[in-house]
C-alpha positions in Angstrom: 95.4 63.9 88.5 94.6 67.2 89.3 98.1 67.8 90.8 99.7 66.3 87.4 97.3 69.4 85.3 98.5 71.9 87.6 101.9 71.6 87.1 101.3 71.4 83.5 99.6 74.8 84.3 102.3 76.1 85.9 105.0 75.3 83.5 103.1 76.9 80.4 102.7 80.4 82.5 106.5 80.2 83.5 107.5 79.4 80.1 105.5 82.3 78.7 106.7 84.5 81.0 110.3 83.8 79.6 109.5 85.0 76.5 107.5 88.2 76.8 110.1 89.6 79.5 110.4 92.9 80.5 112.2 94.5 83.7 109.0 93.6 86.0 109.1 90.2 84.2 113.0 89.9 85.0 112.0 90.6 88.7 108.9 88.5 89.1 111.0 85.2 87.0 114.3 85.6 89.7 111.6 85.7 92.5 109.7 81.9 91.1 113.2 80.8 90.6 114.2 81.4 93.8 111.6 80.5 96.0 108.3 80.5 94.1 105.8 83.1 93.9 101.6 82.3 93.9 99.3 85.2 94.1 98.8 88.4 91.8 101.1 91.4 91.4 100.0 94.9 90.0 102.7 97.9 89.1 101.5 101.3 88.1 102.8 104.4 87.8 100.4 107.7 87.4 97.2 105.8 85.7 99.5 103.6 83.7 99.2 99.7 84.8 102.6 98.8 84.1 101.6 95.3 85.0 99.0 92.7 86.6 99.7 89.2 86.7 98.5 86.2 88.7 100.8 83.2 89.8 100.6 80.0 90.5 97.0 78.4 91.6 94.2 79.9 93.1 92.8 76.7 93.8 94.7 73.6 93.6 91.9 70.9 93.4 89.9 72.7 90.9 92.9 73.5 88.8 92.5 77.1 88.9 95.4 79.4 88.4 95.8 82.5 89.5 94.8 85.9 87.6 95.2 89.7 88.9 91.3 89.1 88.9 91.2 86.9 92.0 90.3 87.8 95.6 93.4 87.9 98.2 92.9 88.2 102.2 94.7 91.5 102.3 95.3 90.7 106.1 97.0 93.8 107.8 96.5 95.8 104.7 92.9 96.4 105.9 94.5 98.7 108.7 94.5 101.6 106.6 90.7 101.0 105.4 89.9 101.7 109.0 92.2 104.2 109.5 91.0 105.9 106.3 86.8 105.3 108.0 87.9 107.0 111.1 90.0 110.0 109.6 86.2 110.2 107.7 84.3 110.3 110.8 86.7 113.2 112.0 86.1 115.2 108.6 82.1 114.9 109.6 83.0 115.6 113.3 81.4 112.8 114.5 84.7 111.9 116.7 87.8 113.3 117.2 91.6 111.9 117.5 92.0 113.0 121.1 88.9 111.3 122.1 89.5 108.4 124.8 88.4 104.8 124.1 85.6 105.1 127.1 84.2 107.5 125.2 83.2 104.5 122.9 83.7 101.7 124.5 82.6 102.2 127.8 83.3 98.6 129.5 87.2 98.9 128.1 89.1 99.2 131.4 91.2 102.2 131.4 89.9 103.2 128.2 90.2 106.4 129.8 93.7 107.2 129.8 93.7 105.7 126.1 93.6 108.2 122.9 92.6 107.5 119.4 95.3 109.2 117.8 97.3 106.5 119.9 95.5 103.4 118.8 95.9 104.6 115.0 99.8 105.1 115.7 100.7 101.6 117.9 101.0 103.7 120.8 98.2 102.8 123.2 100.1 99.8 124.9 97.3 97.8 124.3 98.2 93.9 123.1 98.2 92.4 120.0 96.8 89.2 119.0 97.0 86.7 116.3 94.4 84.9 115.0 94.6 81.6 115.7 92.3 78.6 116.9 93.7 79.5 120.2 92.8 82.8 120.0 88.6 81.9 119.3 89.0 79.4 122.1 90.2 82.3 124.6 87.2 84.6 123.2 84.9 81.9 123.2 86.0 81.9 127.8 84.0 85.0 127.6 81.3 84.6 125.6 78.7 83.9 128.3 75.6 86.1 127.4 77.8 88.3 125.0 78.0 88.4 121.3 81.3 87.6 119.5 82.3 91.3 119.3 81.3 91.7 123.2 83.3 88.7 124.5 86.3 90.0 122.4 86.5 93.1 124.2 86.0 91.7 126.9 89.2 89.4 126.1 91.0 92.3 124.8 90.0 94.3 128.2 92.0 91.0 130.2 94.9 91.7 129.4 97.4 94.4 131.2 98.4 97.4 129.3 102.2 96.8 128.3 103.0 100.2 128.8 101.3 104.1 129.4 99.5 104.9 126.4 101.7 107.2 124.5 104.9 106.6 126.4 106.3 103.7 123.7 105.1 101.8 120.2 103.9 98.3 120.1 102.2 97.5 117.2 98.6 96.3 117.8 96.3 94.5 116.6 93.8 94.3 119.0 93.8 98.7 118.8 92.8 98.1 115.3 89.9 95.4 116.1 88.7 98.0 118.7 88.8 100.9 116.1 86.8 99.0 114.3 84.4 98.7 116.9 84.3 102.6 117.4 83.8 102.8 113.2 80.7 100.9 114.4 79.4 103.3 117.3 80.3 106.3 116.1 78.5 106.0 112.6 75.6 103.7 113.4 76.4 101.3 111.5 78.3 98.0 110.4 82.2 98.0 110.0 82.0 96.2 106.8 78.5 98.5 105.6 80.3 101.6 106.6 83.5 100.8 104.2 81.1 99.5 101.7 78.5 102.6 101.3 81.3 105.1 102.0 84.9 103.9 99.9 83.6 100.4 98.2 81.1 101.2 96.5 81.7 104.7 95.1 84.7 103.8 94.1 83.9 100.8 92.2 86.1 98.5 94.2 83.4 95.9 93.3 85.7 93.2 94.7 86.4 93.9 98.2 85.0 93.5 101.4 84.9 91.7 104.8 85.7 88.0 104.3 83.3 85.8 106.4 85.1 82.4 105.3 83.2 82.2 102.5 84.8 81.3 98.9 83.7 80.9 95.6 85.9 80.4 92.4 86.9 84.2 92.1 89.1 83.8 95.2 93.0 82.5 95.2 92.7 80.2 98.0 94.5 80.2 101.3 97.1 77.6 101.6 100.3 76.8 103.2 103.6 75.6 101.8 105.8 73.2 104.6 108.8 74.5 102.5 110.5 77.5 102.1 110.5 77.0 98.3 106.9 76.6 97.0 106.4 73.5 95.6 103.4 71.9 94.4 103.5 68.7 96.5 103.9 70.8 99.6 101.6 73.1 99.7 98.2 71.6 101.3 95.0 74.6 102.8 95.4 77.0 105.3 94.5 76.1 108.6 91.3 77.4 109.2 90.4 80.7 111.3 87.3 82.5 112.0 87.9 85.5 110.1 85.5 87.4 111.9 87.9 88.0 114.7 90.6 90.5 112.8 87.9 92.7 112.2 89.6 96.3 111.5 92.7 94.8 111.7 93.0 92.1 108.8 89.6 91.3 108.2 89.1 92.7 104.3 89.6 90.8 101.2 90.4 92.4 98.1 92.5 92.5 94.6 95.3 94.3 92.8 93.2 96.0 90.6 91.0 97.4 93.5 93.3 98.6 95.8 95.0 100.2 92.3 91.9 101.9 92.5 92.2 102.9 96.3 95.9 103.8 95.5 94.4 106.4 92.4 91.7 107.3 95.1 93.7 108.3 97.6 96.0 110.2 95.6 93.3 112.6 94.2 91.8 113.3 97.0 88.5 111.0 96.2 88.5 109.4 99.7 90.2 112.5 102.5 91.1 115.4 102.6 94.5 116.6 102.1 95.0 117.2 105.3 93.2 113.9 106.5 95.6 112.2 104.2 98.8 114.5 105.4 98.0 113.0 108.5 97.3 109.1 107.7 101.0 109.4 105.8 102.8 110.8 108.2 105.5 109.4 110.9 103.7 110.4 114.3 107.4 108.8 115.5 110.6 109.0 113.1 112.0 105.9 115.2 109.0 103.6 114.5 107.9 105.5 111.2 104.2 104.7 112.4 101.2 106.9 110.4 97.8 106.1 110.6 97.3 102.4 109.4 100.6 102.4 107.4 104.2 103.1 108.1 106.3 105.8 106.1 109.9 105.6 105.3 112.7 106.0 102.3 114.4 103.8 100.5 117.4 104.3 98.2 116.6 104.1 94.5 118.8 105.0 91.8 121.3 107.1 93.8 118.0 108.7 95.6 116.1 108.4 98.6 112.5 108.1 97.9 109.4 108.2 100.0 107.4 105.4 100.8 104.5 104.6 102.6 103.7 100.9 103.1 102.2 98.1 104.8 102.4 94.3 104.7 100.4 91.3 106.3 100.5 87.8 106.8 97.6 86.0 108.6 96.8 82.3 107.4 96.5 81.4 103.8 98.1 85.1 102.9 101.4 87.2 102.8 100.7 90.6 101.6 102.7 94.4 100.7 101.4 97.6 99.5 104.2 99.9 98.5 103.2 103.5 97.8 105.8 105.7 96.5 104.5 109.2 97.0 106.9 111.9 95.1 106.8 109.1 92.4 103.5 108.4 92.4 104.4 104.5 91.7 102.3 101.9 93.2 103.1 98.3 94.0 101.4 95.8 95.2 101.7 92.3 96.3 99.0 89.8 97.2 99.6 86.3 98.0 97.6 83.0 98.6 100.8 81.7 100.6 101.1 82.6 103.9 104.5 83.4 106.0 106.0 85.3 103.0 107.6 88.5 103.0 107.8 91.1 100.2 109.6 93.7 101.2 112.5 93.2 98.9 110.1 91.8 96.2 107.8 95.5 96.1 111.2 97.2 96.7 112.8 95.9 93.3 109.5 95.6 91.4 109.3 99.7 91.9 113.6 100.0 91.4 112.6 98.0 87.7 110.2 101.1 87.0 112.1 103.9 88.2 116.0 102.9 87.0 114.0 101.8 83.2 111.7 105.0 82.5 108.5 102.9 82.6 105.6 105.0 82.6 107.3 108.3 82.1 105.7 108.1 78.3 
């Protein structure tokens, strides 16, 4: 029964997307027929939101479709959160980007030898991890007398260095799990309570924060579709994770029209410095076009190459992209409740629709 009322959902929002099209419409209705799309989209250029939409269902049993309201995991997208907190703690002067990891985290083996700025840019050779099952399994090894945090560095601290810190780039997301760690020692307080009290709340992103696997009916729930074209019979939950392993690495929830607001925030300076924020959005390395917490590159719009600085994510129950479009000031982004997706071409086209139409230019 409930399956039956969600289609019926479905098939009302797709028809009435048909007939109030417009070049984001066009985009978003190729996308569905193609493979699907569930989640929420948001397009703005300047101030003007160009568009917000939710997709699909938010929760399946419920009957819940999705609206640009509901709460996303924003997986690797919460990299530039902490990025963003320690670029803060620099302004105050409570740490600095050459400081090592010891300096921190004391019990991190070699944590000596390894930089800051090198953990923010994917070049401390320290391994990533996924969260799995498998990985809380290999935490839980050493959690003897440790807290959860503790026996994940001590995990983290295992495993060989794949190369000398600084010498090569291998994205990590274990560096950003232990910046979020050094958020924690540096300020005195709580990952999640720093973001909050310092970029959350004074922003009025009222709808973010640290997701501790706990939902209500404002979230679009994780789930995973068996085929590569979302259909309703095939999707079934997310496997579950303990979310509280990602921590600075994919750990934040969120929605389009918040991080639109972290987008405006950003841009005017609210959140860093100019200089701060010269430094989050810049290649530290043309080859891997790694900033701080996001990557930087161009892509060829309308006969022009225009800079972007972006991120995506995928971690179970999500598939995420942020596209931010500097010289253009256009802002895309894509949050899904279907995990293993990737929006690269999706943001890409959704901000081509804007710029080859005029939208926003008003």
């Amino acid at each position: 029964m409930f399956r039956r009322q969600a289609i019926v959902v479905l098939f009302v929002m797709s028809l009435s997307l048909l007939l109030f099209a417009n070049p984001i419409d066009e985009v978003m209705n190729k996308t569905i027929a193609f493979e699907g799309f569930w989640g929420a989209v948001l397009v703005s250029r300047g101030e003007a939101i160009l568009h917000a939409s939710g997709y699909g269902m938010a929760d399946i049993e419920r009957n819940i479709p999705n609206t640009p309201e509901k709460k996303f995991r924003i997986a690797s997208i919460t990299k530039q959160f902490t990025s963003a907190a320690v670029l803060k703690l620099l302004e105050e002067g409570t740490i600095s980007l050459s400081d090592s990891v010891a300096k921190f985290i004391p019990e991190f083996p070699n944590g000596e030898r390894i930089l800051i700025h090198q953990m923010l840019n994917h070049s401390s050779g320290i391994p990533t991890m996924i969260n799995t099952e498998q990985l809380l399994e290999e935490v839980e090894k050493f959690g003897e007398g440790r807290s959860l945090q503790e026996a994940e560095i001590a995990f983290i601290s295992s495993l060989p260095l794949r190369f000398e810190p600084g010498n090569s780039f291998l994205y990590s997301n274990s560096a950003y799990f232990l910046l979020s760690v050094i958020v924690e020692r540096a300020s005195g307080r709580r990952y999640d309570e720093y973001l909050r009290t310092n970029f959350f709340e004074p922003l009025g992103m009222n709808n973010t924060g640290y997701d501790y696997n706990e939902y209500d009916s404002g979230w679009g729930l994780p789930y995973y579709s068996d085929s590569y074209v979302i259909d309703l019979s095939r999707v079934r939950p997310a496997d579950w994770v303990d979310r509280r392993l990602p921590g600075g690495a994919g750990g934040l929830y969120s929605t389009v029209y918040d991080l639109y607001l972290w987008d405006r925030a950003l841009s005017s300076g609210k959140v860093l410095s100019e200089s701060s924020l010269r430094l989050m959005q810049s290649p530290s390395n043309e080859l891997f076009e790694a900033g701080y917490g996001v990557f930087i590159g161009n892509e060829l719009i309308d006969g022009e190459y225009r800079r972007v600085v972006y991120h995506d994510g995928d971690t179970k129950g999500t598939s995420t992209r942020i596209n931010r479009y500097v010289d253009d000031d256009i802002f895309v982004v894509v949050l899904s409740n279907i995990e293993g997706r990737d929006f690269t071409a999706l943001a890409y086209e959704l901000a081509k629709a804007v710029i080859v139409n005029g939208m926003g230019t008003d």
